[in-house]
C-alpha atoms as an extended CHARMM CRD file, in Angstrom:
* protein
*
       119  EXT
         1         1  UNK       CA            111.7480000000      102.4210000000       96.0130000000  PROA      1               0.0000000000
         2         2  UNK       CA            112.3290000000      105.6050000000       98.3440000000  PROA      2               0.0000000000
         3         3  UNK       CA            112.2860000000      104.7570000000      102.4760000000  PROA      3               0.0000000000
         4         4  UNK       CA            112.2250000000      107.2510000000      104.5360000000  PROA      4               0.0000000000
         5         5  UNK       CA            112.8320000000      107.8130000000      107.8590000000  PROA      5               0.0000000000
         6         6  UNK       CA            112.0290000000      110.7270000000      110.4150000000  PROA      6               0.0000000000
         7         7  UNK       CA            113.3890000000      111.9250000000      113.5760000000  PROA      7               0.0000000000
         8         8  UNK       CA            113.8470000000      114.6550000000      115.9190000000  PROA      8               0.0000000000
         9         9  UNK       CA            109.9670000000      115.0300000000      117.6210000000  PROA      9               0.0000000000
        10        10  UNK       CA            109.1230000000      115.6430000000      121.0820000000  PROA      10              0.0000000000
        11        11  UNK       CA            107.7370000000      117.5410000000      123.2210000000  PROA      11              0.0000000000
        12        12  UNK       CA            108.6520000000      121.4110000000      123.6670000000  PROA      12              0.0000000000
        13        13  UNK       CA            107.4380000000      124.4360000000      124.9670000000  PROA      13              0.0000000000
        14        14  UNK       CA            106.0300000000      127.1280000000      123.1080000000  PROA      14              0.0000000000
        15        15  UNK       CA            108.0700000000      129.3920000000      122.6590000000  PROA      15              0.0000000000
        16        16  UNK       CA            110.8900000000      126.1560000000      121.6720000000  PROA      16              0.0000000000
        17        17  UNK       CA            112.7240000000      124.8220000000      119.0610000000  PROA      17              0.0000000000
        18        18  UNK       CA            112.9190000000      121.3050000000      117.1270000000  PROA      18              0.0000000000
        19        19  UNK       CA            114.7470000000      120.4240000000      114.2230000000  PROA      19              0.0000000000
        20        20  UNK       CA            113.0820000000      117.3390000000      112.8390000000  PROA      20              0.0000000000
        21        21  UNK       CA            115.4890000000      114.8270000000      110.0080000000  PROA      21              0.0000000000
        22        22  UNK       CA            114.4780000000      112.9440000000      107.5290000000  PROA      22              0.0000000000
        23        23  UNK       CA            116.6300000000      109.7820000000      106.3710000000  PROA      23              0.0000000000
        24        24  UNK       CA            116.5420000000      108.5340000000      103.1040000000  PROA      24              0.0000000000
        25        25  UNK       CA            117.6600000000      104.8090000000      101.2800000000  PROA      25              0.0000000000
        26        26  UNK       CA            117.3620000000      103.5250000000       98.0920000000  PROA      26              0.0000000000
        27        27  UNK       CA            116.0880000000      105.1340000000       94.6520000000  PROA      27              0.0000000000
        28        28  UNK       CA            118.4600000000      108.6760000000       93.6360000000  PROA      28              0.0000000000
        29        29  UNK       CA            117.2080000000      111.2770000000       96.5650000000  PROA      29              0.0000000000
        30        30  UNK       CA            118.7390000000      114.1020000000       94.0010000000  PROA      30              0.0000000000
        31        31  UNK       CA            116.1260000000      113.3900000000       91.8720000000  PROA      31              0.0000000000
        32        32  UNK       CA            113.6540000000      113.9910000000       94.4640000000  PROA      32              0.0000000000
        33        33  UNK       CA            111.4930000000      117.1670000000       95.7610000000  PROA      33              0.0000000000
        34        34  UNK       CA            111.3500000000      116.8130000000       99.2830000000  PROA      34              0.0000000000
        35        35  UNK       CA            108.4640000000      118.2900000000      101.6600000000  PROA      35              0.0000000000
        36        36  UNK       CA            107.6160000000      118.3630000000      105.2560000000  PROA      36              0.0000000000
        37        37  UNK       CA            104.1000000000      117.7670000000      106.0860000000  PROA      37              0.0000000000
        38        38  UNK       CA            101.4490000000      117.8000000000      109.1580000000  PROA      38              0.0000000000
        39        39  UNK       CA             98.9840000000      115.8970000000      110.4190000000  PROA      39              0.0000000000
        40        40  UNK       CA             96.7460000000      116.2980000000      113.3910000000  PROA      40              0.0000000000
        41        41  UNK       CA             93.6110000000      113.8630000000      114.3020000000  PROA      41              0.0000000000
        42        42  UNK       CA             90.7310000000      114.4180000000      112.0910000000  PROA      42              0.0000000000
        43        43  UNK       CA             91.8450000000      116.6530000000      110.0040000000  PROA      43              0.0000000000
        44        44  UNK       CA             93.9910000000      115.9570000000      106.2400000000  PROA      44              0.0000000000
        45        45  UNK       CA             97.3470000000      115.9390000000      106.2400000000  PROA      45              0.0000000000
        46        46  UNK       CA             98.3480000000      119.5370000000      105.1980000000  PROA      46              0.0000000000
        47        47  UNK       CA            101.9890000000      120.8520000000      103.7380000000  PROA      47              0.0000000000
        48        48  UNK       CA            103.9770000000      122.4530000000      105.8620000000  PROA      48              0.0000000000
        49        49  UNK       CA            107.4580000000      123.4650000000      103.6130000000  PROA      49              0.0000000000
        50        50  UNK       CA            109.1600000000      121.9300000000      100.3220000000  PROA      50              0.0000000000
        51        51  UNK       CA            112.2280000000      122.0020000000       98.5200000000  PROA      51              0.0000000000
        52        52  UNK       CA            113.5740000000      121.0610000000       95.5500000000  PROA      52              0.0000000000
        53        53  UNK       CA            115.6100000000      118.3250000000       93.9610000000  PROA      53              0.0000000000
        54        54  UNK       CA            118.8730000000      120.9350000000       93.6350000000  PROA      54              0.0000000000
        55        55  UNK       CA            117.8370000000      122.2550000000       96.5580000000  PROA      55              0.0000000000
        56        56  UNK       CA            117.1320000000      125.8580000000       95.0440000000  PROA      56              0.0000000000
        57        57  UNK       CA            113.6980000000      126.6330000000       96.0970000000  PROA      57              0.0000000000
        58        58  UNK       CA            111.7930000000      126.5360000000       98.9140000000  PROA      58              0.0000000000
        59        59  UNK       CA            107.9350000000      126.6770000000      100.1190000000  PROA      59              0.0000000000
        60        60  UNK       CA            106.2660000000      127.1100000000      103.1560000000  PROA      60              0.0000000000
        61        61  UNK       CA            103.0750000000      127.1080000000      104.5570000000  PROA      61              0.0000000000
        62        62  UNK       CA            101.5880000000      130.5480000000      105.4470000000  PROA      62              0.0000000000
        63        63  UNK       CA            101.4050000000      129.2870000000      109.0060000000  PROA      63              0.0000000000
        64        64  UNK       CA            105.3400000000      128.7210000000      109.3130000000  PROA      64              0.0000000000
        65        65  UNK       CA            107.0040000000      131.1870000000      107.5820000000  PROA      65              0.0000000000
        66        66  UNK       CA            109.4120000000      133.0420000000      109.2760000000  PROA      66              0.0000000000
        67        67  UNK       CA            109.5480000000      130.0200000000      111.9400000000  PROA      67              0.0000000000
        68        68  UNK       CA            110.3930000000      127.1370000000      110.1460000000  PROA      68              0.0000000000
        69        69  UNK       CA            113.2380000000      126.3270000000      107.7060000000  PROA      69              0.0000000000
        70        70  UNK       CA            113.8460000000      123.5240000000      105.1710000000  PROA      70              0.0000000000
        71        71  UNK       CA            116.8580000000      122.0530000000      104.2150000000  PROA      71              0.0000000000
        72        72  UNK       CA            118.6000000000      119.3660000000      102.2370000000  PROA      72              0.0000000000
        73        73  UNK       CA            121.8300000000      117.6370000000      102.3010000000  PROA      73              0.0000000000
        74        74  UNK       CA            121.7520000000      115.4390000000       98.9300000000  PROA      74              0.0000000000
        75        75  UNK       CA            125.1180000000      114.2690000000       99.9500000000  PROA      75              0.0000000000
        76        76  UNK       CA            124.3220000000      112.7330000000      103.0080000000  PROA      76              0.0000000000
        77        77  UNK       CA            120.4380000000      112.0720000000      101.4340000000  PROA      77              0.0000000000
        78        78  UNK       CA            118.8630000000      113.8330000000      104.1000000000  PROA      78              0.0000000000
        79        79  UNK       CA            116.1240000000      116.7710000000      104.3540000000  PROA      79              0.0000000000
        80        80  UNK       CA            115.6350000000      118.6480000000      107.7350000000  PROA      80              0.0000000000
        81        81  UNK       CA            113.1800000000      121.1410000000      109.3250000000  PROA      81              0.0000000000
        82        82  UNK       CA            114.5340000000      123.5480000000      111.9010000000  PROA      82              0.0000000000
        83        83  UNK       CA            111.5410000000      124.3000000000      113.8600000000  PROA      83              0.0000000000
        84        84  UNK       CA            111.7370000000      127.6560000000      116.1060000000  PROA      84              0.0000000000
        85        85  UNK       CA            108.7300000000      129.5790000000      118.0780000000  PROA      85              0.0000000000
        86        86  UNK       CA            107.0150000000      126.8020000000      118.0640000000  PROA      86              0.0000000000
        87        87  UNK       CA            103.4250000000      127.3340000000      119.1030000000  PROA      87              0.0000000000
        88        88  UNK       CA            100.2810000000      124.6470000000      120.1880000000  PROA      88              0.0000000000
        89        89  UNK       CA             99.0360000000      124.8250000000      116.6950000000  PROA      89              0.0000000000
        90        90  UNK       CA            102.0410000000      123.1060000000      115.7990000000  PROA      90              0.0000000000
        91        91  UNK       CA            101.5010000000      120.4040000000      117.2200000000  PROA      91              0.0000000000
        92        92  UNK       CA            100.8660000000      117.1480000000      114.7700000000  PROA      92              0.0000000000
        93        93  UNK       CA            102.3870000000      114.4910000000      113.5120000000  PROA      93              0.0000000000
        94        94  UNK       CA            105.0570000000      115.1470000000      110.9390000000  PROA      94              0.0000000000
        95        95  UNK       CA            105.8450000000      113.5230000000      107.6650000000  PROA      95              0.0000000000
        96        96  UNK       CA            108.3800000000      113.4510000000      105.5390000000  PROA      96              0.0000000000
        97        97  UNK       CA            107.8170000000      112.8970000000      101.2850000000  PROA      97              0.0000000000
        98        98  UNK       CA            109.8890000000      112.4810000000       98.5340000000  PROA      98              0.0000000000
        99        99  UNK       CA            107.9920000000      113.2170000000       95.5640000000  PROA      99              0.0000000000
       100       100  UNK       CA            110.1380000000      112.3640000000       91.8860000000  PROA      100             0.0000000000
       101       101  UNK       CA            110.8320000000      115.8690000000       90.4520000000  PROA      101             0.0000000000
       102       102  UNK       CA            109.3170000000      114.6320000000       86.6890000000  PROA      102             0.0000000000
       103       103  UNK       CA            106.7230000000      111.7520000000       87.6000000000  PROA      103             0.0000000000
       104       104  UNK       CA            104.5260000000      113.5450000000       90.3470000000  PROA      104             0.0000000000
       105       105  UNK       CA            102.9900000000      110.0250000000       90.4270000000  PROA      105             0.0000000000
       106       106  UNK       CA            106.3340000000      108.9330000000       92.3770000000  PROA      106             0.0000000000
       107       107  UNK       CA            106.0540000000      109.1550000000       96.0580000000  PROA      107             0.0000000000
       108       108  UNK       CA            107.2460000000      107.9810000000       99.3790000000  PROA      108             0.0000000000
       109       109  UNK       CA            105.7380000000      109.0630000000      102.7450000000  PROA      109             0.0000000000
       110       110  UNK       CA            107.7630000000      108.0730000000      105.9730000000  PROA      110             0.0000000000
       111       111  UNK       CA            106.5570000000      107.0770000000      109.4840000000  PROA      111             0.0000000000
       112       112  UNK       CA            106.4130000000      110.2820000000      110.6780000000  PROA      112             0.0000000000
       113       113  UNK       CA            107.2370000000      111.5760000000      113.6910000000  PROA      113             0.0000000000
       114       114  UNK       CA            105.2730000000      113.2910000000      116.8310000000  PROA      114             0.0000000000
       115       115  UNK       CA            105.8650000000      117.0150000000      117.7680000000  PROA      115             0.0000000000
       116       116  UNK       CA            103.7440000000      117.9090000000      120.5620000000  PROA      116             0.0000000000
       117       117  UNK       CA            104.0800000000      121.9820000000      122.1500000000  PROA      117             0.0000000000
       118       118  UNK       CA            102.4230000000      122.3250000000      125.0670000000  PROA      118             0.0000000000
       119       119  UNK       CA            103.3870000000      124.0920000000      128.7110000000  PROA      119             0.0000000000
């Protein structure tokens, strides 16, 4: 059993910058993909960025690269998106997942976290 837990929303200006962290406890998080993703109100959840287990290779969403960056720290069990020119269409609630790197049936969501830009 995988918890996670997010942090780092808000509220920012577009234009801003946001790093969001994910926490996680319990299970091994090196044997874990990791992934950012984004929800806004009536709409599915949609993927924002990913990264490996090793932390080799990344993904993003067409709609963040170049702005965002994902990160992992399997030391300290912890995943992080640095957010910059942020934009309104950002805005959503974000979720972290851990997702087992050989049984894609093996996944953890967090709480998630608000990120709201906005002038």
């Amino acid at each position: 059993q995988v918890q996670l837990v997010e942090s780092g929303g808000g509220s920012v200006q577009p234009g801003g910058s946001l790093r969001l962290s994910c926490a996680a406890s319990g299970g091994i998080f090196s044997l874990y993909n990791m992934g950012w993703y984004r929800q806004t109100p009536g709409k599915q959840r949609e993927l924002v960025a990913t990264v490996t287990s090793t932390g080799g290779s990344t993904t993003y969403a067409d709609s963040v690269k170049g702005r965002f960056t994902i990160s992992r720290d399997n030391a300290k069990k912890m995943v992080y998106l640095q957010m910059i020119s942020l934009k309104p269409e950002d805005t959503a609630v974000y979720y972290c997942n851990a997702t087992h790197e050989l049984f894609s049936g093996s996944y953890y969501w967090g709480q998630g976290t608000q990120v709201t830009v906005s002038s």
